[in-house]
C-alpha positions in Angstrom: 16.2 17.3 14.5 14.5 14.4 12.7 15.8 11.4 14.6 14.1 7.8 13.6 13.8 4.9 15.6 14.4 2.6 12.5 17.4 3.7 10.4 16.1 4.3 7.1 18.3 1.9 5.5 16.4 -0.9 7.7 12.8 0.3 6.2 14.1 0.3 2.8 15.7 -3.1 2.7 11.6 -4.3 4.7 10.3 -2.6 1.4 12.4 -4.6 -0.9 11.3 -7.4 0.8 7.6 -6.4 0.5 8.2 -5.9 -3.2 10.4 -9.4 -3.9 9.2 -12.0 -1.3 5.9 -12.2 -3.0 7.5 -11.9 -6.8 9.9 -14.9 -5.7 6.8 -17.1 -4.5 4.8 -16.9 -7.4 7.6 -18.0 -9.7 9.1 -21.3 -7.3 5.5 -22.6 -7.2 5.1 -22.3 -10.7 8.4 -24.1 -11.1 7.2 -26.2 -8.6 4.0 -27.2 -10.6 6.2 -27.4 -13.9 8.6 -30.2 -12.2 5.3 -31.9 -11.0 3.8 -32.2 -14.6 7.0 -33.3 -16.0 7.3 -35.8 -13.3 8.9 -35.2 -10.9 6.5 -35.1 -7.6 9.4 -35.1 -5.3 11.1 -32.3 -6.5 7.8 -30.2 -6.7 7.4 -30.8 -2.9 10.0 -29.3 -2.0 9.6 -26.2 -4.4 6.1 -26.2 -3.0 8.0 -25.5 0.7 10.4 -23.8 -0.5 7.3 -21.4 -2.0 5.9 -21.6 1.8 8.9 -20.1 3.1 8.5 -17.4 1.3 4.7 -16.4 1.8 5.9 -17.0 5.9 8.6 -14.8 5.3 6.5 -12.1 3.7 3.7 -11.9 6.1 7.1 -11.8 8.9 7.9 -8.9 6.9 5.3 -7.0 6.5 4.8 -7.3 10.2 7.9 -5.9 10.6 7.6 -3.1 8.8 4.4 -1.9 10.1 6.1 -2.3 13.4 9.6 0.1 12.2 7.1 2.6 10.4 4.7 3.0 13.8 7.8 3.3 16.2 9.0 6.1 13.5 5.7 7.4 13.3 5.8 7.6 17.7 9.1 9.0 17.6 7.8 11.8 15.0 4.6 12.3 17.4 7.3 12.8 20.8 9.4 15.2 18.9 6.2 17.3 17.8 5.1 17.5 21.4 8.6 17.8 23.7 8.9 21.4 21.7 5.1 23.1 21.6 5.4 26.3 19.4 4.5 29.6 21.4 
């Protein structure tokens, strides 16, 4: 029986966040930067937070999926050793 802490579909939605979240950054700050040189400071503040967010809500991410893999790795480990072969 291979029973997970973390539901799969949890991990794999964490991944696509790993993969996206930074993809998403990269392209709002350099939006931001674009509205700052055609001058509009204000606008590339915000774009510049907005760009924050997401860098925050990778690394709150990646946390959390090093978390869900090691409790799936424990749960592997307690399975392994509740049923020693002979």
């Amino acid at each position: 029986m291979n029973r997970k802490l973390v539901p799969r579909g949890i991990t794999l939605l964490l991944m696509a966040g790993i993969l996206t979240l930074p993809i998403a950054a990269g392209v709002v700050l350099a939006i931001s930067a674009l509205l700052t040189a055609m001058g509009d400071p204000l606008g590339g503040v915000v774009l510049k937070h907005i760009a924050m967010g997401c860098g925050i809500l990778w690394v709150v991410d990646l946390a959390a999926l090093v978390l869900a893999e090691g409790l799936n790795s424990l749960a592997e480990s307690n399975e392994h050793d509740e049923h020693p072969k002979p």
